[in-house]
Each structure stands twice: as structure tokens, then as C-alpha cells.
PyMOL CGO cylinders between C-alpha atoms (Angstrom):
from pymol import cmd
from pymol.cgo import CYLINDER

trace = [
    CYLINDER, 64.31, 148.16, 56.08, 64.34, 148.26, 59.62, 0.3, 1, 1, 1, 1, 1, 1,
    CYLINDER, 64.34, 148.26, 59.62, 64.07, 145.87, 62.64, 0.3, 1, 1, 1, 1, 1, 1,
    CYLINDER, 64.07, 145.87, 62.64, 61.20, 145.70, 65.12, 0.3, 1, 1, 1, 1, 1, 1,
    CYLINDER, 61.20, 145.70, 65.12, 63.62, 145.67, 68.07, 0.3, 1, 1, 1, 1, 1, 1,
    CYLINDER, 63.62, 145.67, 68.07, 65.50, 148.51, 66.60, 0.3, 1, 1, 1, 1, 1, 1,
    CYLINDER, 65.50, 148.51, 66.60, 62.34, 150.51, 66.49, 0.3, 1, 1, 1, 1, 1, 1,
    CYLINDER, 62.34, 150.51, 66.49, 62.02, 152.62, 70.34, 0.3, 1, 1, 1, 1, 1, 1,
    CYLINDER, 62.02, 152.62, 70.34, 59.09, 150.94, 72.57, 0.3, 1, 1, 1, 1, 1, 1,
    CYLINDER, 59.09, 150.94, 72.57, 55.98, 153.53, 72.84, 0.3, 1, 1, 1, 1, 1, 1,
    CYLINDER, 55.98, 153.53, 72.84, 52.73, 153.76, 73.90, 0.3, 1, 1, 1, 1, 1, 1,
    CYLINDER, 52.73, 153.76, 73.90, 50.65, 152.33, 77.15, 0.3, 1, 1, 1, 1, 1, 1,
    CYLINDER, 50.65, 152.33, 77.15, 53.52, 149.76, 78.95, 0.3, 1, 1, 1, 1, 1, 1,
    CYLINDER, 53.52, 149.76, 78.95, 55.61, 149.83, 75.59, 0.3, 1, 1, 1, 1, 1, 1,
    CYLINDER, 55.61, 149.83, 75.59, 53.78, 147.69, 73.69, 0.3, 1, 1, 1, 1, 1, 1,
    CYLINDER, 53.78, 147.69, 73.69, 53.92, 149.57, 70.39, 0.3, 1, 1, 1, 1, 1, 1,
    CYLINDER, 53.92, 149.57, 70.39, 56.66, 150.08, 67.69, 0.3, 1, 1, 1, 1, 1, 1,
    CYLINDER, 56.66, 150.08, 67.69, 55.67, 152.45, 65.05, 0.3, 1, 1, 1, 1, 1, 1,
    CYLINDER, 55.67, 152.45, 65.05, 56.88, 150.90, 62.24, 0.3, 1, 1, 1, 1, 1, 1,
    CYLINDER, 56.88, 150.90, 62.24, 54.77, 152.92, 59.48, 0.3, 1, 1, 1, 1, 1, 1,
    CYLINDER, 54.77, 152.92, 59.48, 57.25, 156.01, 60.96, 0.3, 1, 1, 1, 1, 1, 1,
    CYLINDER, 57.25, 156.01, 60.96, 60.17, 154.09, 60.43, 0.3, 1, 1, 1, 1, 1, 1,
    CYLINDER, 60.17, 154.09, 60.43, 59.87, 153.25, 57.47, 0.3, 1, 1, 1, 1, 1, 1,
    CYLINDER, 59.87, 153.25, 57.47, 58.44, 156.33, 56.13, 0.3, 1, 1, 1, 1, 1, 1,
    CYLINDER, 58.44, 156.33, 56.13, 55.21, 154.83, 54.68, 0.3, 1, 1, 1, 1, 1, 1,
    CYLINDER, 55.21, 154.83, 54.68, 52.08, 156.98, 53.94, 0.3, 1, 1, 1, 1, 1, 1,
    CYLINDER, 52.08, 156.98, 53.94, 49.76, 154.59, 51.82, 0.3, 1, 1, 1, 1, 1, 1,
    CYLINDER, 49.76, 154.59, 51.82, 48.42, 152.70, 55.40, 0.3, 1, 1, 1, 1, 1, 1,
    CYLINDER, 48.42, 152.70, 55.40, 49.16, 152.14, 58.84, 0.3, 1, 1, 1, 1, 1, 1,
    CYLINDER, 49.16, 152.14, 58.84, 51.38, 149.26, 60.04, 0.3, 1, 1, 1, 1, 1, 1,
    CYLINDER, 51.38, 149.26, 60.04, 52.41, 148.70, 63.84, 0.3, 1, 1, 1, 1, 1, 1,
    CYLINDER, 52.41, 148.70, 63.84, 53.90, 146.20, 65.88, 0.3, 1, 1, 1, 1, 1, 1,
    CYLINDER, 53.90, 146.20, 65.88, 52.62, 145.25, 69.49, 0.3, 1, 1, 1, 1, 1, 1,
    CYLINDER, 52.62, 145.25, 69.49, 53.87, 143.47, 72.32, 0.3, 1, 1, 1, 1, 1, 1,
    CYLINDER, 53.87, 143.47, 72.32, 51.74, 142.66, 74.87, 0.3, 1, 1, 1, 1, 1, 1,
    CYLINDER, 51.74, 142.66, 74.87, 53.21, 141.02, 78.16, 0.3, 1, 1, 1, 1, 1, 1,
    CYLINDER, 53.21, 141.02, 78.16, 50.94, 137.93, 79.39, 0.3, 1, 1, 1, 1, 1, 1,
    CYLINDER, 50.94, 137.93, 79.39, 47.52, 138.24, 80.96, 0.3, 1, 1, 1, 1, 1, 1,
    CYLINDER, 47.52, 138.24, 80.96, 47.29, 142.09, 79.80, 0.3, 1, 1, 1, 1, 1, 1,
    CYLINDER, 47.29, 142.09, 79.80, 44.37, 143.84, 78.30, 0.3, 1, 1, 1, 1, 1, 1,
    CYLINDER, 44.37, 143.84, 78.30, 44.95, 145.87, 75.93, 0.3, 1, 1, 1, 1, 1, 1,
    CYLINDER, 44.95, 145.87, 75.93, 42.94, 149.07, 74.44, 0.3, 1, 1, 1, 1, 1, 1,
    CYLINDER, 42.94, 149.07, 74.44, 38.72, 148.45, 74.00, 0.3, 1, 1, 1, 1, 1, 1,
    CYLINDER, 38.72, 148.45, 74.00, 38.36, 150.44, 71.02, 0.3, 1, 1, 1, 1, 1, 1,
    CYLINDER, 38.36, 150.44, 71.02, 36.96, 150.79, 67.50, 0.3, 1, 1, 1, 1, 1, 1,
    CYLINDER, 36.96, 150.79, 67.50, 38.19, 152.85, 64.18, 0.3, 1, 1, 1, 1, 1, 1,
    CYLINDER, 38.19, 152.85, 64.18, 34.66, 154.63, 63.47, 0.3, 1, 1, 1, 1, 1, 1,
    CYLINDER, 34.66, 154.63, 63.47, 36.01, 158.11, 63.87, 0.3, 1, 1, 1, 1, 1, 1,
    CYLINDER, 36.01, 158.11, 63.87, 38.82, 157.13, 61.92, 0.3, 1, 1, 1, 1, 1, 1,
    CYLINDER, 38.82, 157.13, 61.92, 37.34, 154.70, 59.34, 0.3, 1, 1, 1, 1, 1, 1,
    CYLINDER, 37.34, 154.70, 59.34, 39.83, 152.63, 59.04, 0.3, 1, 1, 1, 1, 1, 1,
    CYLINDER, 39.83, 152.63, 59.04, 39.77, 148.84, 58.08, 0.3, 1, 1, 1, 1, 1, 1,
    CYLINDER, 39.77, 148.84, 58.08, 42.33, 146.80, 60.26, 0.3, 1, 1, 1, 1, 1, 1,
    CYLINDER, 42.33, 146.80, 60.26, 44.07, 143.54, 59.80, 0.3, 1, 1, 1, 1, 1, 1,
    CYLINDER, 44.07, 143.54, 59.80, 45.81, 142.06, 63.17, 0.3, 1, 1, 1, 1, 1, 1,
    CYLINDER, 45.81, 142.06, 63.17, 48.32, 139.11, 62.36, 0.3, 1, 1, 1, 1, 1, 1,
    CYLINDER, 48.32, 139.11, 62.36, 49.20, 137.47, 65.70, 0.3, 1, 1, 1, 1, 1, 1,
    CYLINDER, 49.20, 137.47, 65.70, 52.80, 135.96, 65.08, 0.3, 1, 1, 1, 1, 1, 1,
    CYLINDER, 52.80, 135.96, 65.08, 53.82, 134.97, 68.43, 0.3, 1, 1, 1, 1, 1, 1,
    CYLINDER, 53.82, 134.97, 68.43, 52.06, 133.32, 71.62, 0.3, 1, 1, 1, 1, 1, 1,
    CYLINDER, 52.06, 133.32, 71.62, 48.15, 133.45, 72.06, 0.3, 1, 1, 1, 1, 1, 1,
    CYLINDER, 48.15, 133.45, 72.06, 44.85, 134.99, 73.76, 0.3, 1, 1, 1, 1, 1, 1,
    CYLINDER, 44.85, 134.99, 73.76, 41.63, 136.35, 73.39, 0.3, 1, 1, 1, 1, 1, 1,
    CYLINDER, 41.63, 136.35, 73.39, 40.23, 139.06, 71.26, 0.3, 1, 1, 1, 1, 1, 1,
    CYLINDER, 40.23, 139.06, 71.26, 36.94, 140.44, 73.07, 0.3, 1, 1, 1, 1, 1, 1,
    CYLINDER, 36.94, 140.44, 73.07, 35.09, 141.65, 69.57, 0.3, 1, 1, 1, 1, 1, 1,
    CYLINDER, 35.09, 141.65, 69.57, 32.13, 142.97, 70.27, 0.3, 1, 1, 1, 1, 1, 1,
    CYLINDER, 32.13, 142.97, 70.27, 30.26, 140.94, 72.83, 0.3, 1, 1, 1, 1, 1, 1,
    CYLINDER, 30.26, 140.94, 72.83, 32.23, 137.64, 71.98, 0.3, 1, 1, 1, 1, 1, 1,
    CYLINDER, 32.23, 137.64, 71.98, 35.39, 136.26, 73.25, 0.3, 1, 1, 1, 1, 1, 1,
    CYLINDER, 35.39, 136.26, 73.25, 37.31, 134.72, 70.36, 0.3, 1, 1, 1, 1, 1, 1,
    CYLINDER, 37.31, 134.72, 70.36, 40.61, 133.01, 70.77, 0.3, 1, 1, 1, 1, 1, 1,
    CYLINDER, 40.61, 133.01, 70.77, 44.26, 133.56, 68.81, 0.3, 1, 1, 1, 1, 1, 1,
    CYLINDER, 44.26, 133.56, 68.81, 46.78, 131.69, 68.58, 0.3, 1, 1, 1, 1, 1, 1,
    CYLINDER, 46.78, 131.69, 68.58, 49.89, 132.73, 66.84, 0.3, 1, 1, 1, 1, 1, 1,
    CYLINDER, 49.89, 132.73, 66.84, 49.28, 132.32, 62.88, 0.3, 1, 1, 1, 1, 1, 1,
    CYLINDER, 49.28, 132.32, 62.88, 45.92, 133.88, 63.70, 0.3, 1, 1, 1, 1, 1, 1,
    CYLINDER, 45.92, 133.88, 63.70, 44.59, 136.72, 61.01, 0.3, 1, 1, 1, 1, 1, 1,
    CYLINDER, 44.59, 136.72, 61.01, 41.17, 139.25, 62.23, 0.3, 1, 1, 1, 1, 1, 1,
    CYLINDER, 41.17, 139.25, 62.23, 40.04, 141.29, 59.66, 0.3, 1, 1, 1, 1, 1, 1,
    CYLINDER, 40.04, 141.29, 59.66, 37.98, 144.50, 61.52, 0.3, 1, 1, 1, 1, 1, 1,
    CYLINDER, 37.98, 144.50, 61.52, 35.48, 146.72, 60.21, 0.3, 1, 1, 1, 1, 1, 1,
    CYLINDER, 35.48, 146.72, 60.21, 36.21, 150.48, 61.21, 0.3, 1, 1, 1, 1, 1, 1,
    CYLINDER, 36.21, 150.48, 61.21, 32.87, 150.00, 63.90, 0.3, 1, 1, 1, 1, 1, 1,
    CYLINDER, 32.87, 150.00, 63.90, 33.53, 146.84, 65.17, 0.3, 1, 1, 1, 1, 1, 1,
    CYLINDER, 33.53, 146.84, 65.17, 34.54, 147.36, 69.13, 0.3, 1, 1, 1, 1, 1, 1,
    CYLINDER, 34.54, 147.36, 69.13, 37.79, 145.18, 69.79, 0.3, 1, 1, 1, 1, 1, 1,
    CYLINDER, 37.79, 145.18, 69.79, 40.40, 144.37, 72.50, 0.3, 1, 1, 1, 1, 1, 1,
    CYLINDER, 40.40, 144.37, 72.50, 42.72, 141.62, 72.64, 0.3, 1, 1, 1, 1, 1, 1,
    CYLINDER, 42.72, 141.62, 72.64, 43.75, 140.05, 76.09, 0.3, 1, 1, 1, 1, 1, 1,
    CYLINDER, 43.75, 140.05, 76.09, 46.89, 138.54, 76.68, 0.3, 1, 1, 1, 1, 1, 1,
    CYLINDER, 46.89, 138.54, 76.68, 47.34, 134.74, 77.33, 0.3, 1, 1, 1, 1, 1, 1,
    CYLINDER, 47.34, 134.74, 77.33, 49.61, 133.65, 79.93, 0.3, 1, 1, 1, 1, 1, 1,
    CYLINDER, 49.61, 133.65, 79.93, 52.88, 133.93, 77.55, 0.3, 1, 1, 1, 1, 1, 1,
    CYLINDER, 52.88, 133.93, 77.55, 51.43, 137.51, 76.10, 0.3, 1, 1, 1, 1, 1, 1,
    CYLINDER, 51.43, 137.51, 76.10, 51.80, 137.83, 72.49, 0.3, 1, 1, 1, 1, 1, 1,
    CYLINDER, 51.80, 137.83, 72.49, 53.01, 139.77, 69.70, 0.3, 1, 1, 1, 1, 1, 1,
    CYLINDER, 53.01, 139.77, 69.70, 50.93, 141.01, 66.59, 0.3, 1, 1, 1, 1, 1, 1,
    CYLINDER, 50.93, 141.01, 66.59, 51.40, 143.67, 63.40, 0.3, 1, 1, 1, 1, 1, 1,
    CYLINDER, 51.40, 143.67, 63.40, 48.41, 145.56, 62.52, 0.3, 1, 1, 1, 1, 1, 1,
    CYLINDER, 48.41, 145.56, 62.52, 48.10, 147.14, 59.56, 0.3, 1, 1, 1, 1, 1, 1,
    CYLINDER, 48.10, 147.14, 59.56, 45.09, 149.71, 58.79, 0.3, 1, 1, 1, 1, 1, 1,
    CYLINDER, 45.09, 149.71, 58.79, 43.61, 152.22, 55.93, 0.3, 1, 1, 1, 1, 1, 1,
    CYLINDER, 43.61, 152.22, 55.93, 40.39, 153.72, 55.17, 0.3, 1, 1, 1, 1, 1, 1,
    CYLINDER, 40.39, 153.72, 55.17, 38.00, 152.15, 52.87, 0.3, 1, 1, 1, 1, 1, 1,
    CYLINDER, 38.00, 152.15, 52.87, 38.29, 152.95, 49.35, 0.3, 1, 1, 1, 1, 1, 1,
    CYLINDER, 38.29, 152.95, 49.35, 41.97, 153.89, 49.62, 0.3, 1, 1, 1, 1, 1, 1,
    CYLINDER, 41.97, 153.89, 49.62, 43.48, 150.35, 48.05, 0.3, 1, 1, 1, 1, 1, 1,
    CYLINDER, 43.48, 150.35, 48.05, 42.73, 149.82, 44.30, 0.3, 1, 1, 1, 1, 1, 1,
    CYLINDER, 42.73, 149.82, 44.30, 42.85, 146.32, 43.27, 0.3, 1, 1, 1, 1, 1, 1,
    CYLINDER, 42.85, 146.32, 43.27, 45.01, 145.04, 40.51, 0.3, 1, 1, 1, 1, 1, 1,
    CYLINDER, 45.01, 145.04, 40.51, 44.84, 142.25, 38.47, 0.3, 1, 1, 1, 1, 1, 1,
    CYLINDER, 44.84, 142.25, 38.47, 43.50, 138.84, 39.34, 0.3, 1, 1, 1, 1, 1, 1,
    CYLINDER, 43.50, 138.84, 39.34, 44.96, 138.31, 42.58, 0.3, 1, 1, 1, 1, 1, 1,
]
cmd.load_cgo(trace, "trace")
């Protein structure tokens, strides 16, 4: 277990907190960002490192520039992202916070029903 503000701010402006390191897990990537309002963040995609993504926003809102759209997020706000797919959120006026969690395709085997 740990707690996202014990985990040290890293990355561009501290707005990431490695959370797969903390926790020691080595099935997929998980992260938590901050990002303070009206930032952009990274424009980037996960070709060269096929990865699948899932972004949860869980606090304040924005936009997500995917592709050559402009897609808004509020908090309670899931994106799903092919490894291809060129991305970068935006910061609203309050920023916001999200998890992302990523693996490659192929990795996760489903079981059961659900």
C-alpha cells in the first residue's frame, strides 16, 4: 500500500508519481499525474512502446487533444488509447489529476465471464 502524496513528485514540473515503483508491480504500468491549471502536458503516442493506456481523470477537468480532435474531461472521465493514437491532455483552469495505467497488447489474459 502506499499513498500518492507519500510517493516523491518527478518528471516535467512534478506532475508524476511513479506508483508502479512503489509498489513494486511488474504486470503493467500505473502512474499518477498532477497537472497544475491551464498546462499542457506531453504530445505523445505509445507506438514504440506498444502499449495500450487507460487515463482515469479523478479530479478537476480539461481537454485531451487526441489526434486532431479536442475532447473534453471532466473528473470521472475514462480514455482508453491505442499504442498509435497521438494524445495530450491540457489543463483546465483548476488543472487536474489522473492515474494511467498501461501494458502491451496481448499481455492480460481474460478470465471468466467478467
Amino acid at each position: 500500500m502506499v499513498r500518492v502524496d507519500e510517493i516523491e513528485p518527478s518528471g516535467p514540473g512534478g506532475a508524476v508519481r511513479f506508483v508502479r515503483r512503489e509498489l513494486g508491480v511488474e504486470a503493467f504500468g500505473v502512474n499518477w499525474f498532477e497537472v497544475a491549471p491551464n498546462v499542457e502536458g506531453r504530445r505523445h503516442d505509445e507506438s514504440e512502446s506498444g502499449q495500450e493506456e487507460v487515463n482515469v481523470i479523478v479530479r478537476g477537468s480539461g481537454v485531451y487533444r487526441i489526434e486532431d480532435e479536442e475532447v473534453p474531461f471532466a473528473a470521472g472521465t475514462i480514455f482508453r488509447f491505442d499504442p498509435e493514437t497521438t494524445r495530450q491532455p491540457v489543463a483546465g483552469p483548476d488543472g487536474f489529476a489522473m492515474v494511467a495505467i498501461g501494458a502491451r497488447r496481448g499481455s492480460y489474459e481474460p478470465r471468466g465471464p467478467f
